[in-house]
N, C-alpha and C positions, 0 to 999 in steps of 0.2 A: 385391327382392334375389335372387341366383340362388345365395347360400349361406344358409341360416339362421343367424343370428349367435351366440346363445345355444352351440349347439354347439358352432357354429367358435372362440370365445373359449375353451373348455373344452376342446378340444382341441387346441391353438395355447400356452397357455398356464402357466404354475404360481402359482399358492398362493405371495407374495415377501413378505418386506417391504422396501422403500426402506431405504438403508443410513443415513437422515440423518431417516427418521423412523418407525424399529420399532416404534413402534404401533397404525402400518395395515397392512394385510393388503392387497393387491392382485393382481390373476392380470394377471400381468406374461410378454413373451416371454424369453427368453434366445438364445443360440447354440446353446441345444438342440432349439430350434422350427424346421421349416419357415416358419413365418411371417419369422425373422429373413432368410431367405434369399431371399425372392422378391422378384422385379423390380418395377417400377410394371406393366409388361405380363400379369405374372402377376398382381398383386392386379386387376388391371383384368378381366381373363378370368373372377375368380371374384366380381367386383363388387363388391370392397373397394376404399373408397379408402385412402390413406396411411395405416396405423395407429399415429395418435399414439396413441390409448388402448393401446397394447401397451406405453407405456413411462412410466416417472417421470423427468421433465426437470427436469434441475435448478433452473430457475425456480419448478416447483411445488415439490421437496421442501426449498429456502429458506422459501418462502413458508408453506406446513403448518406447519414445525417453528416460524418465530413465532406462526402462530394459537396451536399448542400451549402454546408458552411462552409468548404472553399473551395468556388466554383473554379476557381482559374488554375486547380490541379486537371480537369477535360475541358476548359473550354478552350472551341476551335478545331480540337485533338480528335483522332480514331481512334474510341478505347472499345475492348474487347471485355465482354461480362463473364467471366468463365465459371459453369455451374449456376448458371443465370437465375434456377428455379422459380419463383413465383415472377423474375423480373423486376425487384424491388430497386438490386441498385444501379441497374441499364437503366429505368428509369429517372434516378437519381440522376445519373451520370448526363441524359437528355435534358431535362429541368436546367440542367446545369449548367450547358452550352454547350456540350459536347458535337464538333460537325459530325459525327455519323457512330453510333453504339452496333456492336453486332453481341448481342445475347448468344451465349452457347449450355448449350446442356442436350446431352444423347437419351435421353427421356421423352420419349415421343409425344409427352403429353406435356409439355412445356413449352413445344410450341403453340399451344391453344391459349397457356393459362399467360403466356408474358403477351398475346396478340392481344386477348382481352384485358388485362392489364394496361399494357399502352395506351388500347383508344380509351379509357376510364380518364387516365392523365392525359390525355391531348396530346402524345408523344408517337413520333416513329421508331420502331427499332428493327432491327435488321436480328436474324436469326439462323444458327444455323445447329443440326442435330449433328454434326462431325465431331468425333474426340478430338481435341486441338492439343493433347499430350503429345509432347514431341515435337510438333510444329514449329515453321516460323512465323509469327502472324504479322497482320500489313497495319495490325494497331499501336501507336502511341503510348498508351496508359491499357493496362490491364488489370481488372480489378476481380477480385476474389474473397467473397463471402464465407466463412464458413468451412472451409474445405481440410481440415486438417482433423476427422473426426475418426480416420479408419487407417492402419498402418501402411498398409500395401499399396492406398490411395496416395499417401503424404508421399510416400518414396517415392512415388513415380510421379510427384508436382515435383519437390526439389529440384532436383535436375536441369528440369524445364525452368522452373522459375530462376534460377541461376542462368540459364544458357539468356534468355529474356532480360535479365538485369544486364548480362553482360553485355548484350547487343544496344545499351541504349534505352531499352524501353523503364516505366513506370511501372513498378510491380506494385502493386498495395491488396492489404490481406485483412481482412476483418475476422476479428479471433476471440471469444470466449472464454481460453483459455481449456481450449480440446487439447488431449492427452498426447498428439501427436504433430502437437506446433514445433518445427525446426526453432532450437533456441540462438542460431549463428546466423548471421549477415541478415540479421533485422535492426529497425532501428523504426523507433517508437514516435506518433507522430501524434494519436489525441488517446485518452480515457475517456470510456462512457458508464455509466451504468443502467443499463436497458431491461425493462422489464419486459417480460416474460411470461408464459403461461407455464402453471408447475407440473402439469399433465407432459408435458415434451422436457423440460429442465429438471436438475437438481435444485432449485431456489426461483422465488418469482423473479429477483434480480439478478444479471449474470454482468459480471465488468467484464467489459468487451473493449480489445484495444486495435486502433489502428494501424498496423506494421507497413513500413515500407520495406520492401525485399529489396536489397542490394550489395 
């Protein structure tokens, strides 16, 4: 990496909480950060890729606020965060009960921002930079923010998220209502309406729903 990330998170960033779940602490960008302003060209110059960890998307902060509100879907459980980014709903998911979270996302700069994340909440999470497409994983409940924003990507969850429902596991999917949400073997579990920042969104508020995959 040709920035140190710990830093550059710390300087890039502030101490927030997500407006739709106040009881995590995240170091989130705003419009006060150079971070908010640079190109791909620029983050690319200083060997950042895309910083989703800079922000809380509304798919996660639906998804957090049911772990919160019903705990006893992880507690006790091994869930799996998959696309973990800033860490918002591992963290959830820990607050929660959950005996052990492993955070994943292949973004090498996520595992900085969910470690300092964590200790902000007084939370362990376990982390790992492996693409777990495809896999079998040793978790319980798997939960997924966000992820249906890019086609290529969605295809190649399906699959998995099917093979995973079929084995028993908790699929649960936090969704916005992105252009490449599977509309089959969902099944609908709360409604939120989460605000937003209109810089990253079409609208300051995005209804964002919680699917169970099965």
């Amino acid at each position: 990496m040709k920035t140190e990330p710990k830093a550059f998170i710390l300087d890039n960033t502030d101490l927030m909480r997500p407006p739709h779940v106040p009881e995590i602490k995240l170091h989130l960008a705003t419009e006060a950060h150079d971070l908010w302003l640079k190109t791909e060209d620029d983050l690319e110059a200083i060997g950042l890729p895309p910083p989703f960890w800079a922000f809380a998307w509304a798919g996660g902060q639906g998804l957090a606020r049911y772990i919160l509100d019903n705990p006893e879907t992880v507690a006790g459980k091994r869930v799996l965060d998959f696309a973990s980014g800033s860490g918002l709903v591992a963290i959830a998911a820990k607050m929660a009960g959950a005996a052990h979270v492993l955070a994943a996302d292949i973004d090498p700069w996520t595992r900085t921002a969910v470690t300092l994340n964590a200790a902000e909440n007084g939370v362990e999470i376990g982390f790992t930079g492996e693409n777990q497409i495809g896999l079998r994983v040793d978790a319980e409940v798997v939960l997924a923010g966000d992820v249906f924003y890019d086609r290529d990507f969605a295809a190649a969850l399906v699959p998995w998220f099917t093979a995973l429902a079929d084995a028993g596991k908790v699929v649960l999917v936090g969704d916005p209502g992105r252009s490449y949400l599977p509309k089959e073997r969902l099944e609908k579990l709360a409604v939120y309406e989460v605000p937003v920042t209109r810089a990253l969104e079409d609208s300051e508020v995005k209804k964002t729903t919680v699917w169970r995959f099965g």
